[in-house]
N, C-alpha and C positions, 0 to 999 in steps of 0.2 A: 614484599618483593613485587615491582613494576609487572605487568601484563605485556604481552605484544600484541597487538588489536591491526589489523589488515583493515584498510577500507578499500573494496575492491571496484571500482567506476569513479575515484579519489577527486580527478577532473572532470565531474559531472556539475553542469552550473547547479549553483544553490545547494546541494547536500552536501558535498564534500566538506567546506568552510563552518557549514550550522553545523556540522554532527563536530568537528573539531574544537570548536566554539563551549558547544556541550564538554568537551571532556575534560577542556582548561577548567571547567567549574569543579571538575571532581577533586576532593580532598581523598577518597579513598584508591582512586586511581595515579597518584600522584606517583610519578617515577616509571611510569610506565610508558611503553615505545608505542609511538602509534605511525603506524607503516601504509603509505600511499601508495597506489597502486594505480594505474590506468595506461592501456593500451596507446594515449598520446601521447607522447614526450611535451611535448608543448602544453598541452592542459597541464598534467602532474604536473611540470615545474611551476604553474602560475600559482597551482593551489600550495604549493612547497612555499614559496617566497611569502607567499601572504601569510601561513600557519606561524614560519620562523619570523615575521616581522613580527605579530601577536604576541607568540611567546616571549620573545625578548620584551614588549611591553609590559607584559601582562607578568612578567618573573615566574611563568608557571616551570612545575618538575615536571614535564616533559619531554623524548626525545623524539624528535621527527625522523623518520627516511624514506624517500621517494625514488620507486624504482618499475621499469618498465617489463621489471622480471616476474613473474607469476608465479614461478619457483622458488625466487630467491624472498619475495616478498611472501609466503606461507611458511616460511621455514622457520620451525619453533611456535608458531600462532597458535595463541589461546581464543580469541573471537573473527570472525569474518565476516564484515558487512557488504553487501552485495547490493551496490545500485546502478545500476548499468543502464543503457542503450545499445542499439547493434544501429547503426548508417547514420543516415540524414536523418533524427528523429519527427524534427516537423513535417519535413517532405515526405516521409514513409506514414505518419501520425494523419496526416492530412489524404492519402492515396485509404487508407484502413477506414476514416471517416464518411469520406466522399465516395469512392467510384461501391458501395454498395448501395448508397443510396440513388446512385447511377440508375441502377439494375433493379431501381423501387424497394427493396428492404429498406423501412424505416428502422432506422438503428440511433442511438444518439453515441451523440459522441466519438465513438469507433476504436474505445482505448483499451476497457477488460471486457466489456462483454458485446453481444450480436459478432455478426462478422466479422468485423474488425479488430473485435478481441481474439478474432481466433489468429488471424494473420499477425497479429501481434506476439501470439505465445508459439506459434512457425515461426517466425523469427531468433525472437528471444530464448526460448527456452534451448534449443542446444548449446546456445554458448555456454549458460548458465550451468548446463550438465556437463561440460568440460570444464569449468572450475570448478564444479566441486568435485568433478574423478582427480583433479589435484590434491584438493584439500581433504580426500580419502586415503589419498597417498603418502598428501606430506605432513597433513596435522590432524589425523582422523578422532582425535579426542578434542578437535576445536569447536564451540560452538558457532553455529552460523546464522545469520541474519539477515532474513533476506527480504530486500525495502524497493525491487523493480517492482512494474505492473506489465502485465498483468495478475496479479495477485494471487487469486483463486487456482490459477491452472498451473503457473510456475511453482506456487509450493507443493500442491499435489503430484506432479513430475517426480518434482525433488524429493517427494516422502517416497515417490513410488518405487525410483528410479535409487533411492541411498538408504534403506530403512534402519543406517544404523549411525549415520549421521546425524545430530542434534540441534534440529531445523525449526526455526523459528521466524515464522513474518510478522513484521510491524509492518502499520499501517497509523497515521498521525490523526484518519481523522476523527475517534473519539475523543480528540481535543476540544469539538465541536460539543460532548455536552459538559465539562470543565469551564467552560464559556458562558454557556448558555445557561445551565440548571441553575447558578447562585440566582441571577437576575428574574429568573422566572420563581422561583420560591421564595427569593428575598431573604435571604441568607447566606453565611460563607460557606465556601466550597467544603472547607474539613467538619458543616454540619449536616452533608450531607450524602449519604449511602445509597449507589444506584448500580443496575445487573444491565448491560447490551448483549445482544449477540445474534449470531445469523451467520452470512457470508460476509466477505471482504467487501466493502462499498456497498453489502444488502443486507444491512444489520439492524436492529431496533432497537430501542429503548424498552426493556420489557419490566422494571421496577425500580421506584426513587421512594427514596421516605426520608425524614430529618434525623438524623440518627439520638437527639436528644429528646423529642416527644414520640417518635417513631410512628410518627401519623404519615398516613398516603400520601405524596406529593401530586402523583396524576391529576385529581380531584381541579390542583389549583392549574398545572397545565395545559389542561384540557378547558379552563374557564378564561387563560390567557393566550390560547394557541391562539387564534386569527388575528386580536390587534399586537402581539408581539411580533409574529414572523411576517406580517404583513409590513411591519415599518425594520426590521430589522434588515442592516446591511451584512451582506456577506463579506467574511476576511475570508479568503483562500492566501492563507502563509502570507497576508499581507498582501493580497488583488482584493481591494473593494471592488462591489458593485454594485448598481440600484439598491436601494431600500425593496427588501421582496424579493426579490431576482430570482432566479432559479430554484423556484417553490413551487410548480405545476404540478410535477410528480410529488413530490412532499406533501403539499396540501392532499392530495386525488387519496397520497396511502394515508394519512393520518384519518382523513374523514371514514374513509372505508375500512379500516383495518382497525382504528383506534388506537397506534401505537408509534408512537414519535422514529419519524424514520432520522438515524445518524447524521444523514447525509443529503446533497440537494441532488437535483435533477441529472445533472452531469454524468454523476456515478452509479445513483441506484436507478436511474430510468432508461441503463444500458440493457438490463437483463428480461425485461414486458414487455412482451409484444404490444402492449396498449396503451404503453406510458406514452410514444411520441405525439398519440393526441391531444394530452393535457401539458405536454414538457412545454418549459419556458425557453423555447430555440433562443430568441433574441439574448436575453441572457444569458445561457451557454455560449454562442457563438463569441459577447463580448468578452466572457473571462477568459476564455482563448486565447485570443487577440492580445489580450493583455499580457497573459503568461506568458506568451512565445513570444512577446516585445521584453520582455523582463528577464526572461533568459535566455535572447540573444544577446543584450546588454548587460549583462551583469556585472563583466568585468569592468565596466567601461567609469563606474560609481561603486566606490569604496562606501558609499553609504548604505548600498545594497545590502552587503556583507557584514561592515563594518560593525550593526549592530549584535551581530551572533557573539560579539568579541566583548559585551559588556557585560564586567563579571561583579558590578555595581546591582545587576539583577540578576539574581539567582535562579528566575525561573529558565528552563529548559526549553526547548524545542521541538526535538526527539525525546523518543519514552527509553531508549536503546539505552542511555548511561545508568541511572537508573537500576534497568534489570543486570544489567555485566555487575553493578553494582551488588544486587542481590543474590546473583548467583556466587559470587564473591563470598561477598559475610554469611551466606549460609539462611536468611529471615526470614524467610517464609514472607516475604510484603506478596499483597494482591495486587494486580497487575489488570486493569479491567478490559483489557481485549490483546489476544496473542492473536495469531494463525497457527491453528495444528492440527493435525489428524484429531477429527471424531471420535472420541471415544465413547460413545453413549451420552457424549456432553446434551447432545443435540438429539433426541428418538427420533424422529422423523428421515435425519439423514443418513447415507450410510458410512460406516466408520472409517472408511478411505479418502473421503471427501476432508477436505480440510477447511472447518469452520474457523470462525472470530469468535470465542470466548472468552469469561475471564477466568485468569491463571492463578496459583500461588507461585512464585520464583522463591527458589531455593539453590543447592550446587546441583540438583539435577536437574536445571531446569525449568522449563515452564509446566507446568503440572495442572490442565484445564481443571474448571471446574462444570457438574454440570447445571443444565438448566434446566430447572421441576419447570414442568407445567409453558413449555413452550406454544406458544399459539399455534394449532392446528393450521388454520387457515394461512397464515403468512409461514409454515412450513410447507404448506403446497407452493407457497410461489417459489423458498427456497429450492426447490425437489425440481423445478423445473431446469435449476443448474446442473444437475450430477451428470447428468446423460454428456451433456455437452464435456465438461471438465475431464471424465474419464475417457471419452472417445479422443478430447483434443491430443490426452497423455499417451495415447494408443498409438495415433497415427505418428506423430514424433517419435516416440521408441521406435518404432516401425519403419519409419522414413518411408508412410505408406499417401500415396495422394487421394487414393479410397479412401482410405482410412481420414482425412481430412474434408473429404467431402460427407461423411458421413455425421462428420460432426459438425460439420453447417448443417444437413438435413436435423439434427438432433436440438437445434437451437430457434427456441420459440419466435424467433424475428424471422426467422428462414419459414417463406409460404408460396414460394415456385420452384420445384427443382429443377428444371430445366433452368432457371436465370440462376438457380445457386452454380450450377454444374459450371456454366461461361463464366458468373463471375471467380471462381476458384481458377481456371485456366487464365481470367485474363490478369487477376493477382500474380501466380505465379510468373506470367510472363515480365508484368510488371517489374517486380521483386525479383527475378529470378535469380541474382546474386546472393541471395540470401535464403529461397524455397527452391530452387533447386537441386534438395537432395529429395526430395520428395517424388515419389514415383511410382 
């Protein structure tokens, strides 16, 4: 029997289309409704045409429906994916960037973590806690998936704020060592077995072996780390950039830490105070650039999209089918990074914090696993999130502006309070359509 699967931000350029894309590939999903959803009329209809042009091509069992109702789109739902925006996202993505570094807070980037990320999860996260007091009300035995950023603080909310909702974050970019590790060991991917985990965007590579000599893989990593990442190009979902690019912080934690960071400078050198001395600006700045030309145009080139729709290749996109997939037949498959509460996964952190580990998926879910022997040292830099993460969850419940200011003092980028205090007032002001319940 078919599933009904919500995609809730349906009109969101680039995921709405790849995640759709993905489920025409499933054979065990087949017959099942997959229900658009998004606040624009205009976006949902564009992604509605394009899904039902596909399907008719592609002869999938699928039903599509596209509705600007939130009620009517949860009703009867078995999964609910969650990727959203709230306003202008560039215009608001570029004021969370810029105007802290205005006020001298080296922050990069300004999207999950330093200040930025906090006015990011002000923003965002009450929407996101009104869809789900929906989906508590209208499908509270739906599982939910939730794929916004900021990552770290929006699931924590959500675990904090629904503890009986069946909350799970994806995040794509462990695709980065699916990529990476066959060409650095020189083998295929299904010969080889590897554990990450941390935070969301501040995660590591913490063991790889071959699974059929079961010898250490590090050894040879660590003998190709400089001339591999040194010539390698970055894919971000298909934005090259330089050979190198945004590997300042990367290189800075590999050398010192010893332990392959996930991710480039963009995302893990949001959360250290000391990463913007070593970050590759130049190179963040371009992939930027890029991505916000790529999706403002997205609609405009069918070729953009177009390949999400080739079921010539089987590989996926998203991890999301997959697991609805597993939670489905029941398999217990391993899943190498969920977002979920702590459970002792992680000693270092505390167990309300919601780490990236890897899972077994089954019907109840993603079920972490933990991690022996986690690096002390790179768990002091995770530990340096929790403060920030549980305060941001506080002052949003609260609809407290103390309470948000307390959580920029709480955030290792924040080193004036007097300039955090102005720059929180002149955000608000800024945003005030959107932080204005704050008070």
């Amino acid at each position: 029997m078919g599933k009904r699967i919500v995609i809730i931000g349906a009109g969101s350029t680039n995921f709405g289309l790849k995640i759709i894309g993905d489920f025409y590939k499933s054979q065990i999903l087949k017959g099942s409704t997959i229900v658009l959803h998004d606040i624009r009329p205009e976006a949902v209809e564009k992604t509605r045409k394009i899904a039902e042009n596909y399907k008719e091509k592609l002869q999938v069992d699928f039903q599509i429906e596209a509705t600007t109702s939130r009620e009517e789109a949860l009703r009867g739902a078995d999964f609910c994916l969650i990727s959203i925006e709230v306003g202008n996202r560039f215009e608001l993505w570029e004021q969370d960037w810029g105007v802290p570094v205005e006020y001298g807070f080296k922050q990069i980037y300004g999207e999950n973590g330093g200040p930025g990320g906090l006015f990011h999860a002000l923003r965002i996260i009450p929407v996101i806690i009104e869809i789900c007091e929906d989906i508590e009300k209208i499908c509270p035995d739906a599982v939910v998936f939730n794929y916004s950023n900021p990552m770290q603080r929006i699931c924590h909310a959500l675990t904090t704020k629904f503890p009986n909702l069946n909350i799970i974050g994806l995040c794509h970019e462990i695709h980065s060592m699916e990529r990476q590790l066959p060409t650095l060991l020189d083998t295929k991917l299904d010969n080889i077995e590897f554990e990450a985990g941390g935070l969301n965007h501040f995660s590591i590579l913490l063991d790889v072996k071959y699974k059929d000599t079961k010898k250490d893989g590090y050894p040879i990593i660590r003998d190709k780390f400089n001339s591999y990442y040194s010539n390698l190009i970055n894919d971000h979902e298909g934005f090259e950039s330089d050979p190198g690019a945004e590997r300042g912080v990367f290189f800075e934690l590999f050398k010192k830490y010893s332990y392959l960071p996930i991710t480039t400078d963009s995302h893990v050198g949001e959360y250290m105070q000391w990463a913007f001395s070593v970050a590759d600006h130049e190179g963040i700045s371009d992939f930027y650039k890029k991505y916000k030309n790529r999706c403002l145009n997205f609609y405009e080139d069918d070729f953009l999209y177009g390949r999400f729709f080739d079921n010539s290749k089987p590989k996926l996109d998203e991890r999301v089918v997959p697991i609805i997939e597993s939670i489905i037949e029941d398999d217990n498959r391993l899943e190498h990074a969920v977002n979920i509460p702590n459970n002792n996964f992680i000693e270092y952190l505390p167990n309300d914090i919601v780490v990236e580990v890897p899972a077994v998926i089954n019907k109840k879910g993603a079920n972490g696993k933990k991690l022996d022997n986690y690096p002390k040292t790179f768990g002091a830099l995770l530990n340096s999130q929790t403060g920030v993460i549980q305060l941001t969850t506080e002052a949003i419940l609260n609809k407290s502006k103390h309470g948000a200011y307390l959580a920029l003092l709480s955030d290792p980028i924040v080193d004036d309070a007097i300039k955090a205090e102005k720059l929180l007032d002149t955000m608000i002001n800024k945003q005030s359509k959107f932080l204005g319940y704050l008070n």
